[in-house]
C-alpha positions as CSV (number, residue, x, y, z in Angstrom):
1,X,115.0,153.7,148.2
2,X,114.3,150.7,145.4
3,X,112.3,153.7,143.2
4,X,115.3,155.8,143.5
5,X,117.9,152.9,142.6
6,X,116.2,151.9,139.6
7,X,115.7,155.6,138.2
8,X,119.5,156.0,138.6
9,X,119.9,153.0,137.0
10,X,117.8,153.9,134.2
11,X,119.4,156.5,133.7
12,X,122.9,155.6,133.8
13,X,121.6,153.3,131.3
14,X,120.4,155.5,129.2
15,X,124.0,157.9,129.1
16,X,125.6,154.8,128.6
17,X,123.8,153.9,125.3
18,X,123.6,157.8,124.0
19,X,128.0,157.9,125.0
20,X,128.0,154.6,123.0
21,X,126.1,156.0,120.1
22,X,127.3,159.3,119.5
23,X,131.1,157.6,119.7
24,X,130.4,155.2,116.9
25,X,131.6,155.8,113.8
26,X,129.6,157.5,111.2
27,X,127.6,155.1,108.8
28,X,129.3,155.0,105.5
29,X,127.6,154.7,102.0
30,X,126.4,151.3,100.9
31,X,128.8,150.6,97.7
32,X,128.0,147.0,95.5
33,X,131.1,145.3,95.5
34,X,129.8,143.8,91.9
35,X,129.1,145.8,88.8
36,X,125.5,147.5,88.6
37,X,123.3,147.7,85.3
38,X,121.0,151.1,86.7
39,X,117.2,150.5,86.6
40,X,117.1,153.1,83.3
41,X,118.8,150.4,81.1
42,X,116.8,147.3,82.1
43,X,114.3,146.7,79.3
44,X,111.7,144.2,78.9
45,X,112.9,141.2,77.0
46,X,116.4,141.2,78.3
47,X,118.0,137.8,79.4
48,X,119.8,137.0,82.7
49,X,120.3,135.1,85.6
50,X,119.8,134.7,89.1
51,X,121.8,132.7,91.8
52,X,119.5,130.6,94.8
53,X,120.1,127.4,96.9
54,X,118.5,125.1,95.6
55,X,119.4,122.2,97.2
56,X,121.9,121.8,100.0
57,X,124.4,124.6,100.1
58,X,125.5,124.8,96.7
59,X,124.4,128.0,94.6
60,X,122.9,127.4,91.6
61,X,122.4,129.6,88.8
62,X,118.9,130.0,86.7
63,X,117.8,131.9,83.4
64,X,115.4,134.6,83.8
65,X,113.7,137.4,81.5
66,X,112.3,140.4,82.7
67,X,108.6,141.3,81.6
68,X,108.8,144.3,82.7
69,X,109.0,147.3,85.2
70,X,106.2,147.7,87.7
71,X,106.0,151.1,89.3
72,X,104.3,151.8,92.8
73,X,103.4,154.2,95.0
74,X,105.0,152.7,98.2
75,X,108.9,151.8,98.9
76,X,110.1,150.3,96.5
77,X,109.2,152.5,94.1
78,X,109.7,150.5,91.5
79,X,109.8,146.5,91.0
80,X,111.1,144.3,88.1
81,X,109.2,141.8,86.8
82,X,111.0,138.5,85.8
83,X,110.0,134.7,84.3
84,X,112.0,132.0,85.2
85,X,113.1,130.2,82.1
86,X,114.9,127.7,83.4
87,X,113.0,124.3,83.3
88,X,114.3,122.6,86.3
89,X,113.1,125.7,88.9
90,X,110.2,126.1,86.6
91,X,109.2,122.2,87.3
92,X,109.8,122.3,90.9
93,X,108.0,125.7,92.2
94,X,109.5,128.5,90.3
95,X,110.1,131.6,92.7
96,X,109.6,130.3,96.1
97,X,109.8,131.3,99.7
98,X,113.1,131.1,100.9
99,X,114.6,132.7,97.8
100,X,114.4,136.5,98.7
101,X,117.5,138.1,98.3
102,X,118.7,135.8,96.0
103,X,120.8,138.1,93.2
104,X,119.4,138.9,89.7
105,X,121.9,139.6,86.7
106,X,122.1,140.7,83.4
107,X,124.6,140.7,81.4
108,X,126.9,140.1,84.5
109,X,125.5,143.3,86.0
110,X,123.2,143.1,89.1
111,X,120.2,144.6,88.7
112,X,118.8,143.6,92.3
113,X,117.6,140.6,94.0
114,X,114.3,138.6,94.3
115,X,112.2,140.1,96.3
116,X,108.7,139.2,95.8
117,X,106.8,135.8,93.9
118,X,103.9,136.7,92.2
119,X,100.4,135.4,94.5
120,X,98.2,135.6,91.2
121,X,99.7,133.8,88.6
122,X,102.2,131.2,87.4
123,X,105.0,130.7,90.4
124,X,107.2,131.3,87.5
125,X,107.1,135.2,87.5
126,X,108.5,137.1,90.6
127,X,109.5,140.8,91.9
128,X,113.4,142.0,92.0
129,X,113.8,144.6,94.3
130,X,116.2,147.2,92.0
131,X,120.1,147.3,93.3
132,X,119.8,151.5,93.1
133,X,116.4,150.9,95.6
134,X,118.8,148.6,97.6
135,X,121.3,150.9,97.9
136,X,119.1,153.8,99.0
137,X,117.7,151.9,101.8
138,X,121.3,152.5,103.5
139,X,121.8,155.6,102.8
140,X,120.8,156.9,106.7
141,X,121.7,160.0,108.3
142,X,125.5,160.6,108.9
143,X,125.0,161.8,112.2
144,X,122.8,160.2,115.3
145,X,120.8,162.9,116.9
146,X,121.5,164.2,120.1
147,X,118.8,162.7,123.1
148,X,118.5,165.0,125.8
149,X,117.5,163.4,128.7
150,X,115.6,165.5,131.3
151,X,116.7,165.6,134.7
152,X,115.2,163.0,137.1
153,X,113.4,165.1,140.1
154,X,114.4,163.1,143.6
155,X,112.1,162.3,145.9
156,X,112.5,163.5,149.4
């Protein structure tokens, strides 16, 4: 009798969660709020900024120029390269843990946000993951798949 309990309650369980999921609303696409320079027009040699924490809850913008584009063959597909310019993040640890996600501009446009410091060199260069990348990311399927759940034979 326990077996057959906890099989019904499995699967009660399990119509519960698929009812749930099919009646949620459909995910919607992931639109910036902020405007967006596109990965195309970011150039090496361009000046921005980026916005962390630095200390206590305050956010605190820092100069940055990108280096460069870094393609790869894995998700992201592409990476930007940045310095910090800014002398006071620059003398206390540059691009440092903690600071992933932080948000990377240029010319007021976001172009993504920190993703990655740079292991083999100067703590001053990092990786920002590309807004359009970002965006991407959220773009799922509009519909959750239908589970069938086979019957559950009962024992006699």
């Amino acid at each position: 009798m326990k077996k057959f309990t906890a099989i019904t309650a499995a699967f009660l369980l399990a119509l519960a969660l698929c009812t749930g999921a099919a009646a949620a609303e459909k995910p919607r696409k992931f639109v910036p709020t902020e405007p967006v320079m596109p990965l195309s027009q970011v150039k090496a040699g361009m000046k921005g900024y980026a916005k962390t924490v630095l200390s206590g809850t305050k956010i605190t913008p820092f100069e940055i120029e990108v280096i460069g584009i870094l393609p790869r063959k894995t998700s992201p597909k592409n990476l930007i390269v940045i310095e910090v310019k800014d002398e006071y993040v620059r003398s206390h640890g540059g691009i440092a843990a903690g600071m992933s996600g932080s948000p990377v501009y240029i010319n007021g446009k976001l172009i993504g946000a920190i993703g990655y410091g740079w292991a083999f060199a100067d703590s001053s260069l990092g990786m920002v993951t590309p807004i359009e990348e970002m965006t991407q990311a959220m773009d799922w399927k509009d519909e959750i798949p239908d589970f069938k759940i086979p019957p559950v034979p009962l024992e006699k």
